[in-house]
N, C-alpha and C positions, 0 to 999 in steps of 0.2 A: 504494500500500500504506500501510497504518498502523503505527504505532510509538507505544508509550504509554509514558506515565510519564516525570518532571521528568528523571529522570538519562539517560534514551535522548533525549529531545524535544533536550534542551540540545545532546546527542553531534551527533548529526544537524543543529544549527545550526551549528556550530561544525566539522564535517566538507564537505573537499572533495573529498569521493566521491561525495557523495549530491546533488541538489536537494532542496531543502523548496518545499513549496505552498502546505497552509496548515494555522496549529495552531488545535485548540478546546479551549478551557478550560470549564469547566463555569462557568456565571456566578456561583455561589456560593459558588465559591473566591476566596480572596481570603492569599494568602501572600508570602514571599519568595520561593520559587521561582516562581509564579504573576509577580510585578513583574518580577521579574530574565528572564525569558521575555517577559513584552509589552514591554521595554525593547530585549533584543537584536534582536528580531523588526524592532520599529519600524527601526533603527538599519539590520538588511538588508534593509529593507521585504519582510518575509512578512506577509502577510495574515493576523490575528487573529481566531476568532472568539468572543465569548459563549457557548453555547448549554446547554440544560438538561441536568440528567445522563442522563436519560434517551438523549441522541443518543448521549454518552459511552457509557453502557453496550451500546450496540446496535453499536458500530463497533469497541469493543476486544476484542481475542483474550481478553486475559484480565481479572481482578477488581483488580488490584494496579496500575489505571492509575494511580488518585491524582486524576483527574477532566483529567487532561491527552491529549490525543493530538495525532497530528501527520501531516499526508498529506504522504508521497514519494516520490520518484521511485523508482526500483530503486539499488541501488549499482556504479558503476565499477568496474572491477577493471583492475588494470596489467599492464603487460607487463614480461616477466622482466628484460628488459634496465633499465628503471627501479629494480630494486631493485639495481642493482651501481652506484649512484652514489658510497656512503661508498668511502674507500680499502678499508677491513679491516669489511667488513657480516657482520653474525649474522642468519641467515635461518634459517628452520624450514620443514620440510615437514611436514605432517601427513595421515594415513592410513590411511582406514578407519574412521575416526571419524564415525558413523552420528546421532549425535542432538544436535539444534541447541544445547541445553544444554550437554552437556561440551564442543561444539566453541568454545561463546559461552567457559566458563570457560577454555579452551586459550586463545584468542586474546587474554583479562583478561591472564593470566602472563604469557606472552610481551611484550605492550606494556607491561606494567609493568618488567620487566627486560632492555628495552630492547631487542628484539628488532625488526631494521631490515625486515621484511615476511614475511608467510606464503608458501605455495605449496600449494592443494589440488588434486588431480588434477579434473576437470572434471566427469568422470562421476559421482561423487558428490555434486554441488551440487544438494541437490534440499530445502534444510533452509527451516525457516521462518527468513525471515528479521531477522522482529519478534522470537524467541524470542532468537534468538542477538544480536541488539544488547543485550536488555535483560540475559542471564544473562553480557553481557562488561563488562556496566557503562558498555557505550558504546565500550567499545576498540576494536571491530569496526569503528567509523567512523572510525578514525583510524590503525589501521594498515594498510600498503600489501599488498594479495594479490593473487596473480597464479593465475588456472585456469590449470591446464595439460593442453591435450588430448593431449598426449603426453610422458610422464614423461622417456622416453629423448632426447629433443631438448633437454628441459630442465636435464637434469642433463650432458647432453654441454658446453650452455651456459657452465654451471656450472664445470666442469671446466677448460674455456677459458679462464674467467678464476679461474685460479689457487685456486677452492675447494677446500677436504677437504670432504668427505661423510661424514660420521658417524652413523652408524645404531643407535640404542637397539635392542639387538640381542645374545641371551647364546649367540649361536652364531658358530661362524668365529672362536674363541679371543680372546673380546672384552677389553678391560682395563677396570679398574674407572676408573668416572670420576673421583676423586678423583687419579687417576693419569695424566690426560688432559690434557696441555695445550692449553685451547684458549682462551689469555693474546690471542694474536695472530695477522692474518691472516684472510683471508676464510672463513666454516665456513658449512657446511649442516648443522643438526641434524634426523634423520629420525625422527620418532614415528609410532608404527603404533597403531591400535585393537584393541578388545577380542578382534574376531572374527575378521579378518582379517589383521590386524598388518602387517606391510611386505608388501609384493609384490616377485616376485624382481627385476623390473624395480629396483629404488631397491636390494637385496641386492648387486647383480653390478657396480653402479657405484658401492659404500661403499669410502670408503678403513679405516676404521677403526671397527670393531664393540667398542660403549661400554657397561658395564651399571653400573645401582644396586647397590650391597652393602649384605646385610641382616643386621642385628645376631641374626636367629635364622635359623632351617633351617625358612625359608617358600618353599613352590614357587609361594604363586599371584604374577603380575606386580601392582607397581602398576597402576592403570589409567592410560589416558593422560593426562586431566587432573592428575593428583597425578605421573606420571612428567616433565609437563613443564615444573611448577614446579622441579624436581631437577634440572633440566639446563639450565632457561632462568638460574635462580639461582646455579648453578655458574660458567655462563660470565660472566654480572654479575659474581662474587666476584672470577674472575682476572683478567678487564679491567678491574677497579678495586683 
């Protein structure tokens, strides 16, 4: 598969989930990111190539490559138990989250505020996966995520080892999350999407149902990508 553009080519170097094979630059680029790409490349010997833009333009998904692309592998994905290495891990589920876009920008947040691996249920991996590196700014190759073909095994896991399960969630007499502690201790935080939001499966195994409070009397939900800056950032604010 292909992956364009300096800021995913880089991610994708520099990530150990992925193989790289080989990047083509257009030969008539000639920049900082363009050197700082044929320097690391050399360094992990990936194969470079020159070629016109023409080839560029025929092999990128989209127009915003910048005259860079890069051929790789598919990406790895881990296993649940890898993500319970830190003592006290912040992990995210997400849910229902249908378009490789919002899913790219969930997965930005979340690694920005330091969020120790994702969890998508399995059956809905079906996203481009060039979209989603390039709208996560590359985060996608760097944070740890695990399919799960079966939610209930996962979150039993979970459970096991000493998780709360927290479910963005304004039902089952939820508290506001400003009023949530989650300072310390292992947490799963569950975000559901536009259409389908949680499934009861991840509902029936929430320890504690957490919503946003809105400064006016709006009934529509954030969407998920804006609901998970809210919660990824909240939990950054009390663990630090």
């Amino acid at each position: 598969m292909i992956i364009e553009g300096a800021i995913a080519v880089k991610a994708a170097m520099d990530s150990k989930y992925r193989k790289v094979e080989t990047i083509y630059i257009d030969k008539d680029k000639h920049t900082s990111d363009v050197a700082f790409i044929v320097h690391e490349a050399y360094k992990c010997r990936v194969n470079v190539e020159r070629v016109p833009r023409e080839f560029i333009e025929q092999n990128a998904l989209g127009r915003t490559h910048g005259g860079i692309i890069r051929e790789v592998q598919q990406r790895r994905f881990q296993s649940v138990t890898s993500l319970l290495v830190k003592e006290e891990p912040f992990l995210a589920l997400v849910e229902g989250v249908e378009d490789s876009y919002n899913l790219g920008y969930i997965l930005r947040s979340l690694y920005a505020f330091g969020c120790d691996g994702v969890i998508l249920p399995y059956r809905e991996w079906d996203f481009e996966d060039q979209t989603m590196v390039k709208s996560s700014a590359g985060a996608s190759e760097f944070i740890p995520i695990h399919l799960t073909e079966d939610l209930a095994v996962t979150l039993k896991t979970l459970h096991d080892n000493k998780f709360r399960i927290i479910s963005a969630y304004r039902g089952n007499e939820p508290k506001e999350i400003y009023k949530t502690d989650m300072s310390r201790g292992p947490i799963l935080v569950c975000i559901g999407g536009p259409l389908r939001g949680l499934s009861r499966e991840v509902l029936d195994n929430t320890d504690e149902f957490v919503y946003i409070p809105y400064d006016r009397d709006f009934r529509n939900a954030l969407n998920a990508a804006a609901a998970t800056v809210v919660f990824a950032s909240e939990v950054y604010r009390q663990r630090h």
